[in-house]
VOGU-3710 file (C-alpha; in Angstrom, 3 decimals, decimal comma):
1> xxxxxxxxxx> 29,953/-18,486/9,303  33,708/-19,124/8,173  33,350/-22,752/7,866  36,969/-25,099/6,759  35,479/-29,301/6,697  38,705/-31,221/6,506  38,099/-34,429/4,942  38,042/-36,001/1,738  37,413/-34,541/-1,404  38,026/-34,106/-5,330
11> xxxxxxxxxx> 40,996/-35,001/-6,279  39,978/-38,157/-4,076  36,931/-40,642/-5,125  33,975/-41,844/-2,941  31,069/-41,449/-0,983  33,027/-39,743/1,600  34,263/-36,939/-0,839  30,511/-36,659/-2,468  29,466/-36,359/0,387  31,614/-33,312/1,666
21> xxxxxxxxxx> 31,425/-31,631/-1,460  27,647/-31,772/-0,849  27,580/-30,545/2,395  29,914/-27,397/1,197  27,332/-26,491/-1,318  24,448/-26,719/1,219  26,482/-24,696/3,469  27,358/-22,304/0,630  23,537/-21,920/-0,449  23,036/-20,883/3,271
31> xxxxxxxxxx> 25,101/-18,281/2,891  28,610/-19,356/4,703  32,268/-18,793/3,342  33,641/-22,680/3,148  36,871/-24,315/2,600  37,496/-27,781/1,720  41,212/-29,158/3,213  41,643/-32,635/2,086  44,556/-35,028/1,540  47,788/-35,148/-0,685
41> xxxxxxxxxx> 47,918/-38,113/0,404  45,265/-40,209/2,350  46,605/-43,660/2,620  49,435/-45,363/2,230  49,578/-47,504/-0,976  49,640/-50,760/1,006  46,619/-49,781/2,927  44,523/-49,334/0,450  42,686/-52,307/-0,989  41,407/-50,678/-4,601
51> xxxxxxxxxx> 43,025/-49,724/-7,943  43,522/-45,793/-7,385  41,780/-43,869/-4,808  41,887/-40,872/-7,389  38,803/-39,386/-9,632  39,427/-38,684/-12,936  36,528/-36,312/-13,106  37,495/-32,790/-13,390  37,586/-30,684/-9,633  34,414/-28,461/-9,096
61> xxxxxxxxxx> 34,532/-25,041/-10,102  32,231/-24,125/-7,676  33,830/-25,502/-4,384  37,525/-23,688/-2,638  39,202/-27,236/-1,990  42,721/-26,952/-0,819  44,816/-30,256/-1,743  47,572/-30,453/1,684  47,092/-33,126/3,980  49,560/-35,838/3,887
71> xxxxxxxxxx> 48,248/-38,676/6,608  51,857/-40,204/7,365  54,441/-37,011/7,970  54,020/-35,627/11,152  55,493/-32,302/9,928  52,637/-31,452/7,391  50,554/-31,833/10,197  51,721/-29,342/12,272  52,009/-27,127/9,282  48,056/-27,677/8,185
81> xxxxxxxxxx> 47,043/-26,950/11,622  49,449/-23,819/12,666  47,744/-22,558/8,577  43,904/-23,357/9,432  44,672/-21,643/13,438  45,797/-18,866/11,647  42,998/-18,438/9,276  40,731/-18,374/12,156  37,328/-20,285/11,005  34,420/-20,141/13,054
91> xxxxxxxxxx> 34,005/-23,719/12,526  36,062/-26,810/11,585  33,847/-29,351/10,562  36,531/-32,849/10,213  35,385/-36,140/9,123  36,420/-39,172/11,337  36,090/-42,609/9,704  38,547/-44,808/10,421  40,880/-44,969/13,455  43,916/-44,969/11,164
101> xxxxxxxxxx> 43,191/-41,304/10,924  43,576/-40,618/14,026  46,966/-39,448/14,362  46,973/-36,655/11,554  43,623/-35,608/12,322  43,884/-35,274/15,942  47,439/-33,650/15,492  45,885/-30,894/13,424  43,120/-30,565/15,592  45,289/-29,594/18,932
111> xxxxxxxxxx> 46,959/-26,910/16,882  43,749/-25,189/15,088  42,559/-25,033/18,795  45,424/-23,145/20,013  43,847/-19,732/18,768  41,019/-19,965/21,727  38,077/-19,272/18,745  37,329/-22,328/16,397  34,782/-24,247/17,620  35,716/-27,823/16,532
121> xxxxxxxxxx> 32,827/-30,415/15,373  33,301/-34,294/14,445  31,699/-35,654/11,709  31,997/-39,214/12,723  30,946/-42,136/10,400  32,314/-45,090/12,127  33,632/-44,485/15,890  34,209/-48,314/15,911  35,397/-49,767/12,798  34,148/-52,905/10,924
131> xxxxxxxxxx> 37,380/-54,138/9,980  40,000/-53,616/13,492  43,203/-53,472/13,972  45,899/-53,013/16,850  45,932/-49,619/18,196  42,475/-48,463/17,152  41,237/-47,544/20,097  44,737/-45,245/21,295  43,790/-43,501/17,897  40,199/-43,053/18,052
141> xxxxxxxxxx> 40,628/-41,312/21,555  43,477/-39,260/20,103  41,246/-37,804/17,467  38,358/-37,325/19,947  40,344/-35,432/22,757  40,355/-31,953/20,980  36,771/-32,353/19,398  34,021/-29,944/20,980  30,784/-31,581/20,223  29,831/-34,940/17,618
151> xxxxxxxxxx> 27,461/-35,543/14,928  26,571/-38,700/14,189  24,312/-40,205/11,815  23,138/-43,528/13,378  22,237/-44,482/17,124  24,534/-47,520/16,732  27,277/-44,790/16,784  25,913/-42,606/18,574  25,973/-44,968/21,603  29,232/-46,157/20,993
161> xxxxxxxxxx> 31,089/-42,704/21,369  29,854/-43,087/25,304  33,125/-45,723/25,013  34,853/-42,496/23,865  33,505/-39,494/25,185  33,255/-40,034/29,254  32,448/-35,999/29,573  29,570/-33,724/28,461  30,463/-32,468/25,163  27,832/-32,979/23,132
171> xxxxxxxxxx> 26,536/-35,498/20,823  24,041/-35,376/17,988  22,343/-37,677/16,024  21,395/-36,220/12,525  20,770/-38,904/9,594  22,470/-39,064/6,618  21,307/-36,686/3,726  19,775/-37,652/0,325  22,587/-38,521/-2,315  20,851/-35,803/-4,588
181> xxxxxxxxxx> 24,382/-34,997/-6,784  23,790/-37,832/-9,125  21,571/-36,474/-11,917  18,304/-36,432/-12,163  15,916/-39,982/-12,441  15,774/-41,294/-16,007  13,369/-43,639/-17,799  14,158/-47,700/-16,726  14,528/-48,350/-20,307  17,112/-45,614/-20,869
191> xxxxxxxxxx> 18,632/-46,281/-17,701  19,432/-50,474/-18,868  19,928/-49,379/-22,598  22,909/-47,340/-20,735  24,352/-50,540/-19,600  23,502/-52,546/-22,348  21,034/-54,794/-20,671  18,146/-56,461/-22,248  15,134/-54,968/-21,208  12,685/-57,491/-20,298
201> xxxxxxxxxx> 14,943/-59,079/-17,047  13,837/-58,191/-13,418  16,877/-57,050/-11,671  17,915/-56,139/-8,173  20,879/-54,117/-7,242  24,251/-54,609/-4,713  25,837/-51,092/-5,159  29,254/-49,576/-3,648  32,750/-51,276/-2,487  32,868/-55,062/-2,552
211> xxxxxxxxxx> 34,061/-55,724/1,361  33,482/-58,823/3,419  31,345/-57,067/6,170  28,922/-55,934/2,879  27,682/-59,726/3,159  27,401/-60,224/-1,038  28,184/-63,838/-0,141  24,770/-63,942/1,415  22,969/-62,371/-1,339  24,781/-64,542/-4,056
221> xxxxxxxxxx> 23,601/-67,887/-1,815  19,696/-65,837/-1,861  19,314/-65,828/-5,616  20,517/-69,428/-6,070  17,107/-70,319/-4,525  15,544/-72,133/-7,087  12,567/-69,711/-6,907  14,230/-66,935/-8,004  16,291/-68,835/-11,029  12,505/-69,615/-11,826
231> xxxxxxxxxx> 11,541/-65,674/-11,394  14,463/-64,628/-14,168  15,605/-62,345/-11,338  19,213/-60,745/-12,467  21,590/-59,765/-9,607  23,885/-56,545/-10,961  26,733/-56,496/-8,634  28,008/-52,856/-9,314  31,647/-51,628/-7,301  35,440/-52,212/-6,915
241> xxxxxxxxxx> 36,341/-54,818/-4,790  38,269/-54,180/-1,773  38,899/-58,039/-0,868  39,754/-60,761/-2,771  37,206/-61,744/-5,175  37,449/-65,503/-5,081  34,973/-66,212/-2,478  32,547/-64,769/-4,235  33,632/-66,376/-7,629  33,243/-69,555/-5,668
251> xxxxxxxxxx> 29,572/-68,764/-4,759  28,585/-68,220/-8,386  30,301/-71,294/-9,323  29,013/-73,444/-6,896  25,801/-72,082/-7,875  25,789/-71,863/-11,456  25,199/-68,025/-11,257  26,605/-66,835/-14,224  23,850/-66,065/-16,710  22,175/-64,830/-13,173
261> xxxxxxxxxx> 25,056/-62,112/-11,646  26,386/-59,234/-13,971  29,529/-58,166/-12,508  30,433/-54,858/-13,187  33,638/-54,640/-10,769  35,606/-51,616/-11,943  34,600/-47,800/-10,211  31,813/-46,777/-11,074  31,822/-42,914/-12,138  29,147/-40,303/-10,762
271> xxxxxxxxxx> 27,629/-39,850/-14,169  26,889/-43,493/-14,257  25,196/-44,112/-10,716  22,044/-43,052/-12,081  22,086/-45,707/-14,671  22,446/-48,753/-12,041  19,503/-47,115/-8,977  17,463/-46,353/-12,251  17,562/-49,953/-13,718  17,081/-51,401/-10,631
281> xxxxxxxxxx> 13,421/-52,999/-9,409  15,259/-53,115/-5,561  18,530/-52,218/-4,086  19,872/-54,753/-2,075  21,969/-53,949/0,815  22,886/-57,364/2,260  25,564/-56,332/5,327  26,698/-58,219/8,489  27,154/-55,219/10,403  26,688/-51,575/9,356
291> xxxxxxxxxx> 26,516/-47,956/10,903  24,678/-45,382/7,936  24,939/-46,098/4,216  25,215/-43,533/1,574  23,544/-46,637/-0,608  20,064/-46,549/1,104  20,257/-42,164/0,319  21,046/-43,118/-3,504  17,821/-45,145/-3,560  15,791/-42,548/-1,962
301> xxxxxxxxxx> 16,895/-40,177/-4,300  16,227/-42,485/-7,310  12,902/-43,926/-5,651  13,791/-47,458/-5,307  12,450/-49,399/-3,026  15,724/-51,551/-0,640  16,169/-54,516/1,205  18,642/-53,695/3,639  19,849/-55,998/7,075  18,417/-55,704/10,859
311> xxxxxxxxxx> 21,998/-54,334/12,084  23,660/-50,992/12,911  21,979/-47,852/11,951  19,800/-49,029/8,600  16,775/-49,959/10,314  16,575/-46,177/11,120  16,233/-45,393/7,697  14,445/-48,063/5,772  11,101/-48,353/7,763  9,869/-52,300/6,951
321> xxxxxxxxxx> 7,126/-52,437/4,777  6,942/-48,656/4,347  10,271/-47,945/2,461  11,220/-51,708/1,791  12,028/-54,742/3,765  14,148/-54,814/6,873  15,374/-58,353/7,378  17,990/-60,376/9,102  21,531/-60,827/7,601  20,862/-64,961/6,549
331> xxxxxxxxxx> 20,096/-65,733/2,922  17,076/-68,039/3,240  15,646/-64,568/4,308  16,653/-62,921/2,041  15,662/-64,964/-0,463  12,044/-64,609/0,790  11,493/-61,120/0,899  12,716/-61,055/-2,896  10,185/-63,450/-3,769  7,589/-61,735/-1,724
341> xxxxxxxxxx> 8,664/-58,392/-3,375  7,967/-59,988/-6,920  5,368/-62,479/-6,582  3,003/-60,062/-4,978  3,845/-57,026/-7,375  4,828/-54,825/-4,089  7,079/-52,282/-6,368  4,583/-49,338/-6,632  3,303/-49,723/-3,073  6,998/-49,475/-1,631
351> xxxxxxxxxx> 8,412/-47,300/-3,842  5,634/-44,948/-2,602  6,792/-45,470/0,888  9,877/-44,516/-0,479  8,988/-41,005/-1,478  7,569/-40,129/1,369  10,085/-41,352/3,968  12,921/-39,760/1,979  11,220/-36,058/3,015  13,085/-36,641/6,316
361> xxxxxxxxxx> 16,820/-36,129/4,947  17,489/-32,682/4,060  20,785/-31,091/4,057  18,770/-28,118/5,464  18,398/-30,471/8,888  22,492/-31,334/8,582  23,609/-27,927/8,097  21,214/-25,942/10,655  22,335/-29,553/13,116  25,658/-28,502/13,132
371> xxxxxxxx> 25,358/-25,001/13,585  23,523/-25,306/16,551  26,245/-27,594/18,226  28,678/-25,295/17,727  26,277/-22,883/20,155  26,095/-26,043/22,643  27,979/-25,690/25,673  30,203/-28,608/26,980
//
């Protein structure tokens, strides 16, 4: 197939970009012609919380990744769509995340369709987003209106598009891939001597953005318990933040967490993830609500076992006491299924559960999953 994914991608950072530029390849390796559009600009300085939302990685040589979309002028809209109509793909693949990208997204979307032979497939992360804000939903059903058929990759969002789509275009549910771009797994000892970290600590992982909805507050309030101060567990809190960091500054102060927490707050580069999932005895994934997380597909790929919460779409993917521990979002809980995960040496045993369960997320399943939606009639 002739294949153009509009989305994020190198020059811009992120799991959404990695993520893109991972599904290209898969599609590439099954023997498709793909293109890459992604954004000049994406958002708006005052919309976006971090320090730069560029890489400073060099672009793949392997990937076609045109650099065009600006998400504010209306005109570059019209001119991205009336190019991609013209090129004809078989298949537009475009990522839909948050509602703010509705406008630019859906604009370009009503032109490509003008030429009566794309099919047009959402990628949808979020349908509903954890953070809201006037006119989300006049957005959201913007963006949908053009769309032929959905994949999803939770049932949390999956039954939330009913709010959007009231017809019969279809919707699939495919779960997020394995993060398997990172490098390959390296040695513990290697893996802390990287970060300059003494070897003989126990130490759990928070990975990715720093947002309120993540629920770090609750994880620093776990590992105050005096049970784990007693354990020598280390909490290394590794990502930008993208809200204000005194709250959780508070926490550790409060708490006298500082010889406990390693903060390592700036972005963390692709050559370094494997460094953090590979010094890690558990990756923590604390969050107050959630859809998927490219976190829990990092830890399968790097075999660590993960505490993640009971909400949205990460039950689906951590299976409790197979994979890891599946608990609610309130730290006294927390706090016991670390303690249970080190007092009764269950490493090994989950991190077994971990390589097995992570056989379910190919990219072969996303790829072929998409390719037979676009055969799916409305």
């Amino acid at each position: 197939m002739k294949i153009t994914i509009i989305g994020p991608a190198h020059p811009l950072r992120g799991g959404l970009a990695a993520f893109n530029e991972r599904l290209a390849r898969a599609f590439q390796e099954a023997g498709d012609e793909v293109k890459i559009v992604t954004f000049s600009l994406q958002y708006p300085n005052f919309l976006f919380p971090g320090k730069t939302q560029y890489s400073s990685e060099p672009a793949p040589q392997d990937l076609d990744i045109e650099v065009s979309i600006n998400s504010v002028n209306p005109l570059n809209w019209s001119k991205i769509g009336k190019q991609i109509q013209e090129d004809k793909p078989d298949l537009v693949l475009c990522r839909f995340w948050l509602p703010f990208m509705g406008a630019s997204l859906g604009s370009i979307l009503r032109k490509i369709k003008k030429n009566n032979h794309t099919k047009i497939v959402g990628l949808i992360d979020n349908i509903i987003p954890h953070e809201k804000r006037i006119g989300d939903t006049s957005l959201t059903k913007y963006f949908v209106k053009p769309v032929d058929g959905f994949i999803v990759m939770s049932r949390s969002v999956e039954k939330e598009m009913t709010q959007f789509v009231k017809d019969d275009r279809p919707i699939r549910y495919i779960p997020h891939p394995i993060y398997d771009s990172y490098g390959a797994h390296i040695i513990r000892e290697q893996a802390l001597s990287n970060l300059k970290l003494p070897t003989n600590d126990k130490y759990i992982l928070f990975f990715g953005f720093i947002r309120k909805y993540k629920g770090l507050d609750l994880l620093l309030e776990a590992i105050a318990h005096p049970k784990i101060k007693e354990l020598g567990i280390k909490l290394i809190v590794a990502g930008e933040y993208y809200t204000d960091a005194e709250p959780y500054e508070a926490i550790v102060a409060k708490h006298n967490l500082t010889d406990q927490v390693i903060f390592h707050t700036d972005y963390i580069p692709d050559e370094s993830v494997k460094d953090y999932f590979c010094a890690a005895d558990l990756v923590v994934q604390p969050y107050k609500t959630a859809t998927q997380s490219g976190i829990s597909q990092l830890a399968y790929h790097f075999n660590v076992p993960m505490l993640v919460s009971n909400v949205g779409g990460l039950p689906e993917i951590v299976e409790h006491n197979k994979a890891g521990y599946v608990v609610d979002p309130e730290s006294t809980v927390i706090a016991e299924s670390i303690l249970d995960f080190y007092n009764n040496n269950r490493y090994q045993e989950l991190k077994e559960g971990v390589i097995e369960a992570k056989k379910r997320f190919s990219w072969g399943s996303m790829t072929n999953g998409i390719k037979e939606l676009t055969k799916t009639k409305a």
